[in-house]
VOTITI-184788 format. One record per atom (N, C-alpha, C): x, y, z. Coordinates in steps of 0.2 Angstrom, whole numbers, plus 5000, padded with zeros to 4 digits. Layout:
N
XYZ;...
***
This chain:
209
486261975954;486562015948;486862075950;487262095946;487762145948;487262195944;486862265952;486462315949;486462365946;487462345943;487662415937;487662385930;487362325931;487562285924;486662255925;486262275922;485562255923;485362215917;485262145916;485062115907;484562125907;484462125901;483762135896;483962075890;483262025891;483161955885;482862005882;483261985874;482862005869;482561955866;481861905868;481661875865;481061855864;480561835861;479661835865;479661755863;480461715866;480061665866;480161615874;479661615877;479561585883;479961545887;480261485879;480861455881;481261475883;481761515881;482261555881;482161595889;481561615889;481561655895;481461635902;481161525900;481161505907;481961445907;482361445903;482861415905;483361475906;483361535904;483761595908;483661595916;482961615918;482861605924;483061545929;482861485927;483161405927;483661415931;484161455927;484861445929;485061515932;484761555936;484761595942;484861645940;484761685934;484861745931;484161785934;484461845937;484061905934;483961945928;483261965926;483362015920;482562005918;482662075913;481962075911;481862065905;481262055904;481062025895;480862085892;481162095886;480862165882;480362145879;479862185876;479262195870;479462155866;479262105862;479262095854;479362115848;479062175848;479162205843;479862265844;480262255849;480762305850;481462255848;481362175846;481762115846;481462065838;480962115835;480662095829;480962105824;481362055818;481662095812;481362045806;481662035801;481261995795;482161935794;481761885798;482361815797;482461775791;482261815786;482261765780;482861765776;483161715775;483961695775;484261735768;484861755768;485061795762;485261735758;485361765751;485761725745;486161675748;486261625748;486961565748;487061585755;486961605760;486761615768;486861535770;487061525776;487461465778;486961495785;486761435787;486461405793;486861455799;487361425799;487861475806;487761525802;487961555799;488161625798;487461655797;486861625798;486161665797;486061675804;486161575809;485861615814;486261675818;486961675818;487561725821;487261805818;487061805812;486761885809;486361885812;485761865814;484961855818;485161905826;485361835828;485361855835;485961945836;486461935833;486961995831;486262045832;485762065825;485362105825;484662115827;484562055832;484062075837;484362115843;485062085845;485162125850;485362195848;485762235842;485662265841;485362315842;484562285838;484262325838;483662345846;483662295850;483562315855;484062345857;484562365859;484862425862;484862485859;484662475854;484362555849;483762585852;483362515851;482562545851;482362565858;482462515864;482162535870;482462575873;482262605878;482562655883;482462635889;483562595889;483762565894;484162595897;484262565905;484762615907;485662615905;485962635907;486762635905;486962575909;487362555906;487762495906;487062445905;486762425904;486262375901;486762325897;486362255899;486562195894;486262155892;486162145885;485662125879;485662055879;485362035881;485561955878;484761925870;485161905864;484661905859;485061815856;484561795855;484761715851;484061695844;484361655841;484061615835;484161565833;483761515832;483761455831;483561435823;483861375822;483661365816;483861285816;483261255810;483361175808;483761185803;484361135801;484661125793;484561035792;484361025787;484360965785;484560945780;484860895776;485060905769;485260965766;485660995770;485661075767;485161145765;484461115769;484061155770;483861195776;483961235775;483561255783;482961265782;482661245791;481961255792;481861295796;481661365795;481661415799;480861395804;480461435805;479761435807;479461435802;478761365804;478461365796;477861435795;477761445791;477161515787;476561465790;476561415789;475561395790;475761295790;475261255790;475061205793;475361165787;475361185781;475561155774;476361135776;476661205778;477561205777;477561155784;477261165788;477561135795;477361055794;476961025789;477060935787;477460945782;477460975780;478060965774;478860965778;478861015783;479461015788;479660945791;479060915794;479060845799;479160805795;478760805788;478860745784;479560715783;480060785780;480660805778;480860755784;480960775790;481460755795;481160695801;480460675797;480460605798;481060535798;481060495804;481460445804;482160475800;482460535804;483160565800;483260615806;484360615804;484560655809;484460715806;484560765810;484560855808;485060885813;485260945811;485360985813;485061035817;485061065822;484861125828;485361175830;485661235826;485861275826;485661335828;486061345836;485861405839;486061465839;486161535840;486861565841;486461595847;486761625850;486661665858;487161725856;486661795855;487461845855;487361895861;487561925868;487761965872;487862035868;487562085872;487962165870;487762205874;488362245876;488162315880;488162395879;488362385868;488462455867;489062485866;489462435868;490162425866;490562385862;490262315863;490362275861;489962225859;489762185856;489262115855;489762035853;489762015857;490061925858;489561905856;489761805852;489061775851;489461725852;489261665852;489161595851;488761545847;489061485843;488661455840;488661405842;487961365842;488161305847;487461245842;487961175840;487361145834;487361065836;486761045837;486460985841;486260945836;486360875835;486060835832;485460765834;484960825831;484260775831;484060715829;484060635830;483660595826;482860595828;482660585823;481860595825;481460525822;481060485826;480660425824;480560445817;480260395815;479860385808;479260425810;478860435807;478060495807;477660475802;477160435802;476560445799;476260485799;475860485793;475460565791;474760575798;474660515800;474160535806;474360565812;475160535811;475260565817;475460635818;475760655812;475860705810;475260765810;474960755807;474260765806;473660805814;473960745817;473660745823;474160785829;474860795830;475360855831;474960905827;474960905822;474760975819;474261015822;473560985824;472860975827;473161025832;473761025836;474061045842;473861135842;474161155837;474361215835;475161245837;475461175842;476061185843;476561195840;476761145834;477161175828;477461255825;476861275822;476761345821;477361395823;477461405829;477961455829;478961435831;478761355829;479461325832;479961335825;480261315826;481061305820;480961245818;480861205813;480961135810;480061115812;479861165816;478861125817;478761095821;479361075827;479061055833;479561075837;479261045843;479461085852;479861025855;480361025856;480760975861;480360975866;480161025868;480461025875;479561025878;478961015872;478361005872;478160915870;477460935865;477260855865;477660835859;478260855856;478760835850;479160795854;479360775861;479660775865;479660695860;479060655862;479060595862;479360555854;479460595850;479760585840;480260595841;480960605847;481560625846;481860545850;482160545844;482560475846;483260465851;483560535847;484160525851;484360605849;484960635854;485160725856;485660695855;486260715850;486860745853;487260795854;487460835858;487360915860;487160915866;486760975863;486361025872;485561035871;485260995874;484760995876;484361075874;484761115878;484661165878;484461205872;485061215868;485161245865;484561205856;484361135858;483661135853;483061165857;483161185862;482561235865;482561315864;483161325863;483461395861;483961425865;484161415869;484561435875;485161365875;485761385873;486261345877;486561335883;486461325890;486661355895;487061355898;487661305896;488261325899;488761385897;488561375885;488561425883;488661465884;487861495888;487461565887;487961565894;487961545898;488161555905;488761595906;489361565901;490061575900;490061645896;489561645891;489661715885;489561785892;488861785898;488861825899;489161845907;489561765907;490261815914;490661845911;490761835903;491361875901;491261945899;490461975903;489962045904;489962075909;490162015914;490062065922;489362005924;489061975921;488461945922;488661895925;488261865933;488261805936;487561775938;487561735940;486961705941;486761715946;486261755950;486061785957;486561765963;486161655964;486661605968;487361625968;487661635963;488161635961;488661705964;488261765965;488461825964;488661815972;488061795975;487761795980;488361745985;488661685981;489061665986;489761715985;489761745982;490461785979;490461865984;490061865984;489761935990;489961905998;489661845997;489961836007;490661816006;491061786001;491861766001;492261826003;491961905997;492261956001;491961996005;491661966010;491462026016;491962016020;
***
């Protein structure tokens, strides 16, 4: 990574921070609470346009609040379910998160992600929206996912990329990007930052020696 251009993830979710790394990035994770806002969707607010505002203002708001060095690059994203014209944000408690599975039992959905880049000068995003089919769900089985406590902090109630794995019929889109990170996406937003993937910098460094 180019040592004038340092990233900072703005995001405390794990996912996001182990397919960054995945894919040869250096950078560090900020505090939670420095990438913490209140996600709850405005009046007649449109799936894209909520998550593109989200992540917009998680990155903002970390380049505000921490004390990074100069030239720093933000990376912040949000995820969200829409189904029927619903969105399913993160459930509140074990009630919304059946009510959520119920919903998108045996049916396709939507996985809208946005990924927005900033350095204090600027802020780029990308939206990028995957189509889930999900098996049918009886209430045990659901029931018994729930037991997990895995749910709870996901978008729509469950984890792709956990034991939800096994209720997904068919992807089409980016893998990635129902985990939270798109990563050809995410890859492309942050060369247009000076940002390359270590491997990557690394064979660019010996071309011009």
């Amino acid at each position: 990574m180019n040592p004038s251009k340092p990233l900072f993830l703005a995001s405390s979710s794990p996912r996001r921070a182990q397919l960054l790394a995945d894919m040869g990035f250096e950078f560090q994770t900020l505090p939670a609470d420095v990438c913490s806002i209140d996600e709850t969707p405005q009046e007649n607010e449109s799936a894209w346009i909520l998550v593109e505002r989200l992540a917009h203002s998680k990155a903002a708001l970390a380049l505000s609040m921490a004390d990074l060095p100069d030239g720093s690059v933000v990376l912040a994203g949000d995820t969200v379910v829409i189904h029927q014209g619903r969105i399913f944000g993160k459930p509140v408690d074990e009630r919304e998160a059946a009510a959520m599975l119920s919903a998108l039992s045996g049916q396709t959905h939507a996985v809208v992600t946005a990924i927005a880049v900033a350095d204090g000068l600027r802020c780029e995003s990308v939206i990028v929206q995957t189509d889930v089919t999900m098996m049918s769900l009886g209430e045990a089985q659901i029931a018994a996912y729930l037991s997990t406590g895995e749910p709870l902090d996901k978008a729509g109630a469950y984890a792709l990329q956990g034991m939800a794995a096994r209720f997904v019929e068919r992807i089409c889109g980016s893998w990635g990007a129902v985990v939270g990170l798109p990563q050809c996406e995410t890859a492309q937003l942050l060369a247009e930052f000076g940002i390359h993937p270590v491997w990557l910098q690394t064979q660019r460094d010996l071309i011009h020696e």
